[in-house]
VEXDREN-2710 file (C-alpha; in Angstrom, 1 decimal):
% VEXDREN-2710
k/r/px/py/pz
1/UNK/-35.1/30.4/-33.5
2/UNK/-32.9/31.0/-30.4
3/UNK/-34.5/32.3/-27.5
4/UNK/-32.7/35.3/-27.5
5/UNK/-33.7/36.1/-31.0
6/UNK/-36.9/35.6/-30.2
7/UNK/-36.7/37.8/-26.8
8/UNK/-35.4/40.6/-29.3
9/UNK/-38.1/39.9/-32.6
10/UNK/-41.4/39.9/-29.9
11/UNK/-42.5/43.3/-29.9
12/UNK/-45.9/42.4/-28.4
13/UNK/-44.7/40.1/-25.7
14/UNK/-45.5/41.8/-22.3
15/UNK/-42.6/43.1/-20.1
16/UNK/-43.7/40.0/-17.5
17/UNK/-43.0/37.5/-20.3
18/UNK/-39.7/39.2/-21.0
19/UNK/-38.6/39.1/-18.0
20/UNK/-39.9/35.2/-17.8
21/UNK/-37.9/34.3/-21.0
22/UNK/-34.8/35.9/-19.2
23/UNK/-34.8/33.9/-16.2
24/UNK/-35.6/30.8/-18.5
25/UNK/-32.8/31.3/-20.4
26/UNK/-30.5/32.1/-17.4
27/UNK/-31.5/28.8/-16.7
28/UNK/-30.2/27.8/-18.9
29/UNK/-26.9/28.5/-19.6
30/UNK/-26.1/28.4/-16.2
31/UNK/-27.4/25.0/-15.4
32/UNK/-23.6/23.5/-16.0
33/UNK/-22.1/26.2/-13.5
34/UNK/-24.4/25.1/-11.2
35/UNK/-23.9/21.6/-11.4
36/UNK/-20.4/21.7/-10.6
37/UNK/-20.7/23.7/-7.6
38/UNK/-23.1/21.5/-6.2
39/UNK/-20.7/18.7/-7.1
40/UNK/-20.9/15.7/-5.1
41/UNK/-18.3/14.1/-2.9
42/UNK/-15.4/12.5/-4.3
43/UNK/-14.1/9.0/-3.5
44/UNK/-10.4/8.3/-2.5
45/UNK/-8.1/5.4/-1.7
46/UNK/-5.4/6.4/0.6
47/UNK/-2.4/3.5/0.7
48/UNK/-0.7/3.5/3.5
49/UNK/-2.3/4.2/7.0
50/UNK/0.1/7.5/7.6
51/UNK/-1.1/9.2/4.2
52/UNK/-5.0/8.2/4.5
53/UNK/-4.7/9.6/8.1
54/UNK/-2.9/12.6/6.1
55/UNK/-5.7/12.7/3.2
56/UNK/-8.7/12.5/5.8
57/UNK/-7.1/15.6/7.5
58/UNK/-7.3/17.8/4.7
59/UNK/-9.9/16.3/2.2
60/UNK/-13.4/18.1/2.2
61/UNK/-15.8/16.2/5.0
62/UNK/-18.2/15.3/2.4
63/UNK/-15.4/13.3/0.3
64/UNK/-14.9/9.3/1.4
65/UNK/-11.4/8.6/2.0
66/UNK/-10.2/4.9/2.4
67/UNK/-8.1/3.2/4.0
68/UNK/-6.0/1.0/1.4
69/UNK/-4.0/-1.4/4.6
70/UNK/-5.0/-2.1/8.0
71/UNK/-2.4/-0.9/10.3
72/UNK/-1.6/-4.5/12.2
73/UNK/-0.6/-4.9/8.1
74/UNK/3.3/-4.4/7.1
75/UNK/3.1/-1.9/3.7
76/UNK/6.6/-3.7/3.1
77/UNK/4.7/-7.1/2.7
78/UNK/1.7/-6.4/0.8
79/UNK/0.0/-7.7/-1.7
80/UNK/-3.1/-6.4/-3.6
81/UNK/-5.8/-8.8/-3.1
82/UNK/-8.9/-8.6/-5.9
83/UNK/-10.9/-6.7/-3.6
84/UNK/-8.0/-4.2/-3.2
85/UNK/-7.5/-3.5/-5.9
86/UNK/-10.8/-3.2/-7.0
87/UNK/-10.7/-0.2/-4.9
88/UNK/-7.5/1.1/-6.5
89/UNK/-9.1/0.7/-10.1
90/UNK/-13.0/2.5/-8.5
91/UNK/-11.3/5.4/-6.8
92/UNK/-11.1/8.7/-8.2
93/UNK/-7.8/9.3/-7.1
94/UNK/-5.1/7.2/-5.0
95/UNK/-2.9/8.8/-2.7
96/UNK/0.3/6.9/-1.6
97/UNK/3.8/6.8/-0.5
98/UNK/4.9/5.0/-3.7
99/UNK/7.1/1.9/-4.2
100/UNK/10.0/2.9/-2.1
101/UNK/7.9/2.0/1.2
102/UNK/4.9/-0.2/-0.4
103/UNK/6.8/-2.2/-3.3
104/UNK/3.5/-3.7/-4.8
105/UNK/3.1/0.1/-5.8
106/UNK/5.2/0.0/-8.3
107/UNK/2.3/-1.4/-10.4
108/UNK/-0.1/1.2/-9.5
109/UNK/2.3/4.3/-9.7
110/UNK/2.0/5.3/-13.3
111/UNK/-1.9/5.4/-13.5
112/UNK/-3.4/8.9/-14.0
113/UNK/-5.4/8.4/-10.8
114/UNK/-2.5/7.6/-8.4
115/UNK/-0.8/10.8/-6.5
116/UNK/2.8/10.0/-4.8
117/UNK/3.8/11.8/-2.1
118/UNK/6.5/10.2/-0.8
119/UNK/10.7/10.3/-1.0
120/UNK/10.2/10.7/-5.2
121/UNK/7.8/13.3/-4.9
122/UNK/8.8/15.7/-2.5
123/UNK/11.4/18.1/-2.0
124/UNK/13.1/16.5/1.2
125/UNK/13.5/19.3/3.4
126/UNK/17.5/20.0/4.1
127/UNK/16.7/21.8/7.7
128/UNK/18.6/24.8/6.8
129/UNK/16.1/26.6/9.2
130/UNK/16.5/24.7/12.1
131/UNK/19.5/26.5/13.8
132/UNK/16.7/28.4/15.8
133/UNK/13.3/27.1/14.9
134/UNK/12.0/30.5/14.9
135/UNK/11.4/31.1/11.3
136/UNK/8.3/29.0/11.0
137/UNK/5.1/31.5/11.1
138/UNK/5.6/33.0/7.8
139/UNK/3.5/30.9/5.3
140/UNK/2.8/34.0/3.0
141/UNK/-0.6/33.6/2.9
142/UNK/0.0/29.4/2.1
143/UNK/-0.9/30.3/-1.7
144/UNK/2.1/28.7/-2.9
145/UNK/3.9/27.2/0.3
146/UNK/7.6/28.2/-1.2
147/UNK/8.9/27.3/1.7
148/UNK/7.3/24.0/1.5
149/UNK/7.1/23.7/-1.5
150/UNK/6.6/20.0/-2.5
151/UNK/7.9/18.9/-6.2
152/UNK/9.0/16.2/-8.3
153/UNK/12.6/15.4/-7.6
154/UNK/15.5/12.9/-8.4
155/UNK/17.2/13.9/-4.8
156/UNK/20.3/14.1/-6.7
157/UNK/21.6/17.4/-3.7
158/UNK/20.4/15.8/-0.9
159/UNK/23.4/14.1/-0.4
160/UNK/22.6/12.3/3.5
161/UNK/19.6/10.4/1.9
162/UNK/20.6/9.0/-1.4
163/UNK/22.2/5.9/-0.2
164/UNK/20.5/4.1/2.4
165/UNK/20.7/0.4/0.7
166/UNK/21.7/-1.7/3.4
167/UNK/23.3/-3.6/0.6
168/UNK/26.1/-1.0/-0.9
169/UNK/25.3/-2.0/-4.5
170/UNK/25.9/-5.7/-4.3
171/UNK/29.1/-5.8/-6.2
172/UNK/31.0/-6.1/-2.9
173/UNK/30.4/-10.2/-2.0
174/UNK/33.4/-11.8/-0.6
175/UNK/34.5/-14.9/-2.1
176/UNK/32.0/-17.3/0.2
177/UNK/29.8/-15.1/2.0
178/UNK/26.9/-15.0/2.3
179/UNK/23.7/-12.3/2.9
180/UNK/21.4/-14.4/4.0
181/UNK/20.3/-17.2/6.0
182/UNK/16.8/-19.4/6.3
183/UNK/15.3/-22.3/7.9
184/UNK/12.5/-23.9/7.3
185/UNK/10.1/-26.7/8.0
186/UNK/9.0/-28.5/5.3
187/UNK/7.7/-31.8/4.1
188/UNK/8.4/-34.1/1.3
189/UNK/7.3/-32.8/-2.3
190/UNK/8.3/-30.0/-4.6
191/UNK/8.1/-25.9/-4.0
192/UNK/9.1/-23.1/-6.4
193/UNK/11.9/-20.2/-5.4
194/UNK/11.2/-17.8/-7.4
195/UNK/13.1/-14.5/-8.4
196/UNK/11.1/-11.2/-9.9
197/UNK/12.7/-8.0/-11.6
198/UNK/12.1/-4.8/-9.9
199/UNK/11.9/-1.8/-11.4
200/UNK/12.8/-3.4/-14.6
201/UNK/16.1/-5.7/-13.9
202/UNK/17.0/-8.4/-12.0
203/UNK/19.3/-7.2/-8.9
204/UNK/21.9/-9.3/-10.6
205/UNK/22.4/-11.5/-13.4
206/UNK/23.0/-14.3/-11.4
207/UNK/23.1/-15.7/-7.5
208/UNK/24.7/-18.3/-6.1
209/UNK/22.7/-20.6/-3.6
210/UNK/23.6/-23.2/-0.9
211/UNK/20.7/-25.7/0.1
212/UNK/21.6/-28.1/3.7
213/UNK/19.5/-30.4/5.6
214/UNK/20.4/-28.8/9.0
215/UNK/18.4/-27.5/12.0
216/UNK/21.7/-25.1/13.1
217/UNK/22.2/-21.9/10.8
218/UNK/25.3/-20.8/12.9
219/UNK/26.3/-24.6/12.4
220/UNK/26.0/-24.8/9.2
221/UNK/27.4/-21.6/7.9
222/UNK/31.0/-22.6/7.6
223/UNK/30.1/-25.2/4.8
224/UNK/27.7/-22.9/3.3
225/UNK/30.9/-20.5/3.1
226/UNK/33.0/-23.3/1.6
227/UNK/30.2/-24.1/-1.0
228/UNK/29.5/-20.7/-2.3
229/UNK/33.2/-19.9/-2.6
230/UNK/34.1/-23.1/-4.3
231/UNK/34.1/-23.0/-8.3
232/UNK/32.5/-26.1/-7.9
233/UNK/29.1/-25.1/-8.7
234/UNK/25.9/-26.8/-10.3
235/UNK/24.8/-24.0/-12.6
236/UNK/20.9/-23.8/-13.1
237/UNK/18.5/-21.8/-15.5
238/UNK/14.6/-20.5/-15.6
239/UNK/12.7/-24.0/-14.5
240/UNK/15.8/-25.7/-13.2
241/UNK/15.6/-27.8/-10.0
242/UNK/16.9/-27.4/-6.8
243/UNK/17.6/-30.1/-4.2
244/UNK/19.7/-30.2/-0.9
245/UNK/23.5/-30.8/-2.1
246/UNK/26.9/-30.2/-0.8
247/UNK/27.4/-28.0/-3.9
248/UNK/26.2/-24.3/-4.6
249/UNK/23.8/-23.6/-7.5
250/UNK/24.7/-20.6/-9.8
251/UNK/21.2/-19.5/-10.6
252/UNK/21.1/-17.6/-14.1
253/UNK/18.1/-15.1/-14.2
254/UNK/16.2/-15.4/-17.3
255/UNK/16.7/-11.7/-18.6
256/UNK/13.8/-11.9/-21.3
257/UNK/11.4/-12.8/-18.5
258/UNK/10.0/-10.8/-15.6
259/UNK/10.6/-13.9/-13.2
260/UNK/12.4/-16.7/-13.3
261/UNK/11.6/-20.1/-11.3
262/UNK/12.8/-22.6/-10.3
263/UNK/11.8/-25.9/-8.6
264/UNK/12.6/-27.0/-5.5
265/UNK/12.4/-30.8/-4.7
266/UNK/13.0/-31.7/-1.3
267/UNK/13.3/-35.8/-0.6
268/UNK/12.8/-35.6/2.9
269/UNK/10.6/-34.2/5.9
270/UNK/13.1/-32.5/7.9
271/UNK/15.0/-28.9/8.3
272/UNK/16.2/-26.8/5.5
273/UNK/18.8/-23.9/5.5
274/UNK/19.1/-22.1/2.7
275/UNK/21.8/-20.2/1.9
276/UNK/21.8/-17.1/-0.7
277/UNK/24.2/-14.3/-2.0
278/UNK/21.3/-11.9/-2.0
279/UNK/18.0/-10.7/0.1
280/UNK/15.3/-13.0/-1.4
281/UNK/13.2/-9.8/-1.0
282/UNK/15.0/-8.2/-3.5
283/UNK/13.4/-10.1/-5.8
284/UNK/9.6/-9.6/-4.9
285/UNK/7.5/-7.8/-6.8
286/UNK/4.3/-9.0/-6.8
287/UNK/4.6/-12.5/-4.8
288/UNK/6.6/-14.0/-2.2
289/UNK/9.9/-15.7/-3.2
290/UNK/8.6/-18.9/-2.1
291/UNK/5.4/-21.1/-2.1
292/UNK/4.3/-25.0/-2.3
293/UNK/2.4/-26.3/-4.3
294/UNK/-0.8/-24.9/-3.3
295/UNK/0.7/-21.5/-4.1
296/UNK/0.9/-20.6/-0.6
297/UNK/3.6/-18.8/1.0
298/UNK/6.5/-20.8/2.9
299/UNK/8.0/-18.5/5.8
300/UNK/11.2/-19.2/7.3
301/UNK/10.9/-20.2/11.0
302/UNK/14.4/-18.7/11.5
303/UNK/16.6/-16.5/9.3
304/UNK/20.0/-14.8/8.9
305/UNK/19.9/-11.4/9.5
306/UNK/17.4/-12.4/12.5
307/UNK/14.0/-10.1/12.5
308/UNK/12.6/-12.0/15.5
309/UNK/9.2/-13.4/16.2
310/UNK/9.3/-14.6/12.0
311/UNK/8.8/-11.4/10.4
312/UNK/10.7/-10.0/7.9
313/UNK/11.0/-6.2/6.6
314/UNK/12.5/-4.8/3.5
315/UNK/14.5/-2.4/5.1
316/UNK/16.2/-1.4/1.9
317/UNK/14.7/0.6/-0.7
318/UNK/16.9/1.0/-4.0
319/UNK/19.0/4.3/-2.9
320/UNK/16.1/6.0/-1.4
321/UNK/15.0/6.5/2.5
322/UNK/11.2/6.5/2.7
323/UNK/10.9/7.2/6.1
324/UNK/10.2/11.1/5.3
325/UNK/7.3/12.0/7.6
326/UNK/10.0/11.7/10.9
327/UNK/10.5/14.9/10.1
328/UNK/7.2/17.3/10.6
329/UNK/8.5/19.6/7.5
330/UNK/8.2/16.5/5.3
331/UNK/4.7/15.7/6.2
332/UNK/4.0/19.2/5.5
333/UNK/5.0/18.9/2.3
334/UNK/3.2/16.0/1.9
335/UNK/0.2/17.5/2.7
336/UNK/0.4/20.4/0.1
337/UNK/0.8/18.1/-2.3
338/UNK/-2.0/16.4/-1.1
339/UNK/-4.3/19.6/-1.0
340/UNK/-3.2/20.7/-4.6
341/UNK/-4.3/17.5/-5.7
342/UNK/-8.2/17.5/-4.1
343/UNK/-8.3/21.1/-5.2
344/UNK/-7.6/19.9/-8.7
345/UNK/-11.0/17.7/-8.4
346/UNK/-13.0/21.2/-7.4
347/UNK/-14.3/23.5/-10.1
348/UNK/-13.2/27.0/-10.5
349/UNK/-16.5/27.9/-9.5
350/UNK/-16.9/26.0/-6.4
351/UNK/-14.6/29.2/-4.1
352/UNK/-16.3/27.5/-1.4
353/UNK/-15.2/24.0/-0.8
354/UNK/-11.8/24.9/-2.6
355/UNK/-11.6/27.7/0.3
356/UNK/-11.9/24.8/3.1
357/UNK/-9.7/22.8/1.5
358/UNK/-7.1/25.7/2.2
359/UNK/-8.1/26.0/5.7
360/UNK/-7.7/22.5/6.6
361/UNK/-4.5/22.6/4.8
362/UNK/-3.4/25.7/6.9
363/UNK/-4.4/24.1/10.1
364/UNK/-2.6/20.7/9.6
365/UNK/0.4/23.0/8.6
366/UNK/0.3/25.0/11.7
367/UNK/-0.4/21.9/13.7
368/UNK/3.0/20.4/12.0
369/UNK/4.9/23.2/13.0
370/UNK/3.5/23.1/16.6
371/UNK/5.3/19.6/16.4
372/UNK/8.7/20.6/14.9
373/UNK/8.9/23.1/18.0
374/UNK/7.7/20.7/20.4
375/UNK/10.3/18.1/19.5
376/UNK/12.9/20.9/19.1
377/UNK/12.0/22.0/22.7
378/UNK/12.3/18.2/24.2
379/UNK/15.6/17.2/22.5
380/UNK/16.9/20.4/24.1
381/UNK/16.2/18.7/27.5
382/UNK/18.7/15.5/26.4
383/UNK/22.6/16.2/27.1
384/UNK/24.1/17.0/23.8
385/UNK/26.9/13.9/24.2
386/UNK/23.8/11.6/24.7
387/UNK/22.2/12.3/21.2
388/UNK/22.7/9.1/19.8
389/UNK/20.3/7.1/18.2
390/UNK/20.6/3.2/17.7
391/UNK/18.4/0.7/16.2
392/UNK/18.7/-1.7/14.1
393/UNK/17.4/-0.2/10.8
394/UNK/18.3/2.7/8.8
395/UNK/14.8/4.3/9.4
396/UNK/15.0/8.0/11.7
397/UNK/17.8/9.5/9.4
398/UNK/15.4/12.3/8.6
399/UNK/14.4/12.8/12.4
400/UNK/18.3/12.3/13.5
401/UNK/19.3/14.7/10.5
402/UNK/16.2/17.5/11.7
403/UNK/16.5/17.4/15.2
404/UNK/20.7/16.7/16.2
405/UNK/20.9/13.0/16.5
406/UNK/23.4/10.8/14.9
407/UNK/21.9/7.8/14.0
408/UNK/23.3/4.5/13.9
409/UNK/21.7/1.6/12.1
410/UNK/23.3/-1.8/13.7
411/UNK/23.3/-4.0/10.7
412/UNK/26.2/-1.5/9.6
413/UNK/28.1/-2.9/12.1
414/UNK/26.7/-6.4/12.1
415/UNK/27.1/-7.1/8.5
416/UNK/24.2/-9.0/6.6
417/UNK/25.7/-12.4/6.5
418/UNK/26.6/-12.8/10.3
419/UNK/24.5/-10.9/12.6
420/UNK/25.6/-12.8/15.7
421/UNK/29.2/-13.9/14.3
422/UNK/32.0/-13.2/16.9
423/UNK/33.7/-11.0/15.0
424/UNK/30.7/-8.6/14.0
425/UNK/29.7/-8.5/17.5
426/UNK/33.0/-7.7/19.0
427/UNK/32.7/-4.4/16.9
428/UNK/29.5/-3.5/17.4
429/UNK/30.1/-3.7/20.8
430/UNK/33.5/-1.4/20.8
431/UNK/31.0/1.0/18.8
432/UNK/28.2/0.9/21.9
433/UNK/31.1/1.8/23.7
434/UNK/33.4/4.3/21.8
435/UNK/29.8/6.4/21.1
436/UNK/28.9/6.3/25.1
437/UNK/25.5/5.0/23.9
438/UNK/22.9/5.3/26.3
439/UNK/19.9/3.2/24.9
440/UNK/19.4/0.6/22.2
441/UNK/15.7/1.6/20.6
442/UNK/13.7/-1.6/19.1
443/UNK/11.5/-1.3/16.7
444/UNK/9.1/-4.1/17.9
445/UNK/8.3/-5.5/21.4
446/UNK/9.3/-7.7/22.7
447/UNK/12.9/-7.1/21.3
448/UNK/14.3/-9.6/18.6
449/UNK/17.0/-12.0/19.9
450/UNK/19.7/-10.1/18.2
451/UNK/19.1/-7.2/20.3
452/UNK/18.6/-8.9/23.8
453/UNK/22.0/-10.2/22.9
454/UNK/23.6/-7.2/22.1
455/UNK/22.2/-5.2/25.5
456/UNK/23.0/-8.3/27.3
457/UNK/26.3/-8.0/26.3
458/UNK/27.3/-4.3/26.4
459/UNK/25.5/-3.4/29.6
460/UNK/23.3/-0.7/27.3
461/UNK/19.9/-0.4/28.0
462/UNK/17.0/-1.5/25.7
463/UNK/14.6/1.2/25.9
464/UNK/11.7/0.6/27.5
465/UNK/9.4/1.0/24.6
466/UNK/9.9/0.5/21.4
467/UNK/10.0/3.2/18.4
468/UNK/7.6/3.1/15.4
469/UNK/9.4/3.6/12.2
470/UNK/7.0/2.4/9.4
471/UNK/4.5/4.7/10.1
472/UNK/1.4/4.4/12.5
473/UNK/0.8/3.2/15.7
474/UNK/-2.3/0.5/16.5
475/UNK/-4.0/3.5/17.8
476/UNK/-3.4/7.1/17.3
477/UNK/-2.7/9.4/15.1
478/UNK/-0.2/11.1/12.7
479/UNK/1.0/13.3/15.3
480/UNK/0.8/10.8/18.1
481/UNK/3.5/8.3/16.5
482/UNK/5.9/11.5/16.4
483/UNK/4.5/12.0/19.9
484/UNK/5.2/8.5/20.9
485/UNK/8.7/8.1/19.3
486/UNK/10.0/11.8/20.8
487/UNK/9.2/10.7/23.9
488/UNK/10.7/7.4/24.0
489/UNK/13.9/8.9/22.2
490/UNK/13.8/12.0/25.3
491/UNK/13.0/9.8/28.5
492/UNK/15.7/7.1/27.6
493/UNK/18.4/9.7/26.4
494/UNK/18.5/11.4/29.8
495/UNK/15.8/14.2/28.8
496/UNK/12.3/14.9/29.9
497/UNK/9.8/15.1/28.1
498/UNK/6.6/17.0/28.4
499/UNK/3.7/14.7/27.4
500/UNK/0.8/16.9/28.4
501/UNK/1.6/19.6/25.8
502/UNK/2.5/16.5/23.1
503/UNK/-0.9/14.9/24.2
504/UNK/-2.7/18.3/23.3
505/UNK/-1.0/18.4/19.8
506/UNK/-2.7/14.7/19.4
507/UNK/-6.2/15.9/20.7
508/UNK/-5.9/19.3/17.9
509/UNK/-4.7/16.5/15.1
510/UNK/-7.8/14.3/15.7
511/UNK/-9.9/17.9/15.2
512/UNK/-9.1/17.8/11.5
513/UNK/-10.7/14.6/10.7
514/UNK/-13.9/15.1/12.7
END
């Protein structure tokens, strides 16, 4: 008998136990309200430094947010170790910028658990409302952030951010060239050079290769020209082998298989230039391109577009700029997809803790706008002829594109075969000049050889610091790298800019995550 029926058939029970059975039974039924509004934290993964410094802003304090990649850690470059991604699989959610800035992603992206919030998800803010910058206050209440509204989006009308390959499709090779360049150091014995679809496909069919026992890239690149643009060719399939010859190998991908890989026997100690029609890091996916026989990874000691110091970025990303947070309304909309998301983890019940979540939400987006004026106020402090920004990447469209900069990425001018050819340097340099540049911006420190040349050459500048593109800074914050970069852009540009009041943004940033 249900205790209700029994509440209603006991005539003789006293009014105390009545009111006894009531409360038991309220008890009751409420017992699962009240377990989810005394719900316990939650446990997130956030990727990429930027968005766990984003997530840890906005997330309730009792959640654990982690961070996914050290920052002294390129997201370009990684690769999910078992311990990684053991904390992928254990999270309850995983927040990240998605494969067009962290390829290893790619993997990861289609699991219920993982959140995107980067170039794919977002609608990339066109900066309609930045002829005055005075339109910002009115959030209506931030119940539905129209203005920043964040959404699903193929990017299809956004046409100044659809095609930032640095590649233009590929289909363009001249007969002979080249895209890139590598020396290395390696002993006697066999490797393996191998090539991975992304997203599904190869990034062609097929790729011609040149391999020459040199120590001189610039030396050797003639004959590498020859080699590639001779028909000539030694034609090689999945497991073929590859040894140092004065004729190019046509390398057939394997279309059935998600890699193909081939051998690489070299007969001597010595120097090794390869040659290739593509980026090798077109082809990662999960690994690097090139290992020995202990499955480790064989760097190049010097390569062909020159990164300096050995590293190497993947500085194009398949059509889409990923660079979004440059511009403070991007981050924003970040961030409300962010908070939708935690919210969606909160029961209905719980007013509470879905209330903070709001707040926090609020304050990072008042904090964001803050920013967007305070950049908007130092820019306005640079001459208007000197708004040009040059670097070597195609990484602060979004900031150029928000706050009145053209941007000019130097391997547009330099090519990707050649970077210190005469030719491509003679019209880079007319380009310093034409433009009236006032400052070449680095992107690491010290400055790669290429750009020491170039400065060197055309009597412009390096700036004195260099600017952080791929996110954060060893130490700081999310507002501090915007900070940081402003600054650097400002001072070197002929502005001045006011780092108290950028400084104060930083200290009302770090507030969020305390």
């Amino acid at each position: 008998m249900s205790i209700f029926k029994r509440l209603l058939t006991n005539k003789k029970g006293s009014s105390k136990s009545i009111i006894k059975n009531f409360v038991i039974a309220g008890t009751i039924i409420f017992s699962g309200f009240g377990q989810d509004v005394m719900a316990k934290g939650k446990s997130y993964v956030a990727v990429e430094p930027l968005v766990c410094d984003l997530v840890k802003s906005i997330a309730l304090p009792s959640d654990e947010v982690t961070c996914l990649v050290d920052r002294k850690q390129d997201v370009h470059d990684l690769k999910i170790n078992p311990r990684q991604a053991q904390l992928l699989n254990s999270a309850d959610k995983v927040f990240t910028l998605g494969k067009e800035m962290t390829p290893s992603m790619r993997n990861w992206e289609n699991k219920k658990n993982t959140v995107v919030v980067g170039v794919s998800a977002i609608d990339v803010d066109d900066h309609s409302d930045h002829g005055g910058h005075d339109d910002h206050s009115d959030h209506g209440g931030h119940d539905d952030h129209s203005e920043h509204s964040a959404k699903v989006d193929d990017h299809s009308d956004h046409g100044g951010h659809d095609d930032h390959s640095d590649h233009g499709g590929h289909d363009d090779h001249a007969e002979g060239a080249f895209e890139w360049a590598g020396k290395f150091q390696l002993s006697k014995g066999s490797y393996k050079w191998s090539f991975e679809k992304v997203d599904g496909e190869y990034a062609d069919p097929a790729m011609k290769m040149v391999i020459l026992k040199s120590n001189d890239i610039e030396g050797a690149e003639d004959l590498a020209k020859e080699l590639l643009g001779s028909k000539d060719s030694i034609s090689r399939k999945n497991d073929g082998t590859l040894i140092a010859s004065n004729k190019a190998f046509v390398l057939n991908f394997d279309q059935r298989k998600e890699s193909t890989v081939f051998n690489v026997d070299i007969k001597e100690d010595g120097q090794y230039i390869f040659f290739t029609e593509h980026m090798p890091f077109e082809f990662e996916a999960t690994q690097h391109f090139f290992k020995d026989v202990s499955n480790s990874d064989v760097e190049p000691i010097a390569q062909v577009p020159d990164e300096g110091e050995g590293h190497h970025h993947h500085h194009d990303h398949g059509g889409q700029d990923p660079h979004v947070w440059h511009d403070p309304h991007n981050i924003i909309k970040m961030g409300d997809l962010i908070s939708k998301s935690l919210k969606k983890d909160i029961s209905v019940f719980n007013r509470g803790d879905r209330k903070l979540i709001n707040e926090r939400f609020e304050k990072a987006d008042s904090l964001l706008e803050g920013l967007d004026n305070w950049i908007v106020e130092q820019v306005s402090s640079i001459p208007e002829e000197n708004r040009v920004i040059v670097s070597k990447h195609k990484a602060m469209e979004y900031y150029g594109d928000a706050f009145g900069f053209e941007t000019i990425s130097l391997l547009d001018f330099l090519g990707d075969s050649s970077s210190l050819r005469p030719d491509n340097i003679s019209s880079t340099l007319k380009m310093l000049d034409e433009e009236k540049v006032q400052a070449i911006f680095p992107e690491q420190i010290p400055a790669s050889k290429l750009l020491r040349n170039l400065s060197r050459q055309s009597s412009v500048p390096l700036a004195s610091n260099q600017i952080f593109v791929d996110g954060l800074m060893m130490d700081g914050n999310t507002v501090s790298v915007a900070v940081h970069n402003t600054c650097t852009i400002v001072d070197s540009l002929g502005g001045s800019c006011d780092k108290e009041s950028g400084s104060n943004l930083e200290s009302e940033w770090y507030k969020l995550s305390d």
